[in-house]
Each structure stands twice: as C-alpha cells, then as structure tokens.
C-alpha positions in Angstrom: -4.0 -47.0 4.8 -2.5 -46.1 1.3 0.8 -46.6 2.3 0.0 -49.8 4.0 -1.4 -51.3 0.7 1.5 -49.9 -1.6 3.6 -51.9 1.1 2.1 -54.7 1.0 1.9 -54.9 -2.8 6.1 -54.3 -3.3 6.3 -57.3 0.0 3.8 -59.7 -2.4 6.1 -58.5 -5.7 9.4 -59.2 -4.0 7.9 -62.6 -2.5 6.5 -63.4 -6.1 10.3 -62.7 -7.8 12.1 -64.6 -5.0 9.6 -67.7 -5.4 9.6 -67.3 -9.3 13.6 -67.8 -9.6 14.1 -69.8 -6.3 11.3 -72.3 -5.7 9.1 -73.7 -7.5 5.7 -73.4 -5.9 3.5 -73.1 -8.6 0.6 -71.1 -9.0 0.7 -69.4 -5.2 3.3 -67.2 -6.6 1.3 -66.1 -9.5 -1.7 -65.4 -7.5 0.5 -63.1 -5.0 1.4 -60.9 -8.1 -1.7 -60.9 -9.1 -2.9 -59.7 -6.5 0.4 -57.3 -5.7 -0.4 -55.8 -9.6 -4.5 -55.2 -8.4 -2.9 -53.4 -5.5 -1.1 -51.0 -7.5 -3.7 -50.6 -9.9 -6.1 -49.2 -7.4 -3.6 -47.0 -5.8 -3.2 -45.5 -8.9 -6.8 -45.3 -9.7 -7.4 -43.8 -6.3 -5.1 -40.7 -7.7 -2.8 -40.3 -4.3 0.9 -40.1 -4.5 3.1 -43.0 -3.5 5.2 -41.5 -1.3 
C-alpha cells in the first residue's frame, strides 16, 4: 500500500509538471499536486522508507 501511494503521488507530480508547461488547464493541475505533495507528506510522516 505504501508503495502504491508514493506511485501515485510521482504519476500526479509528473502529470501536474506536464500540464503546468504544456496546457493550460487551470486549477485541476494545481489540485493534483496538491494532493501529490499530501501524499508524500504522509508517507513521510508514516516513517517507512521509499524504496
């Protein structure tokens, strides 16, 4: 399951930059890194080890 959300917040942070420089789609992309950075955050609260 850890794995699975570090995943899923680099997919929503490489999304966010290819939307940022490419489209234009306005707040959607900032909502998907925020919500890629509250991903990361917990798995570093939760104290396990990326990889």
């Amino acid at each position: 399951m850890g794995s699975l959300l570090y995943l899923i917040a680099v997919i929503l942070i490489v999304a966010w930059a290819i939307g940022f420089f490419a489209y234009s789609a306005g707040g959607i992309i900032h909502i998907l890194l925020v919500i890629a950075i509250i991903a990361i955050l917990l798995r570093i609260i939760s104290g396990k080890k990326i990889l």
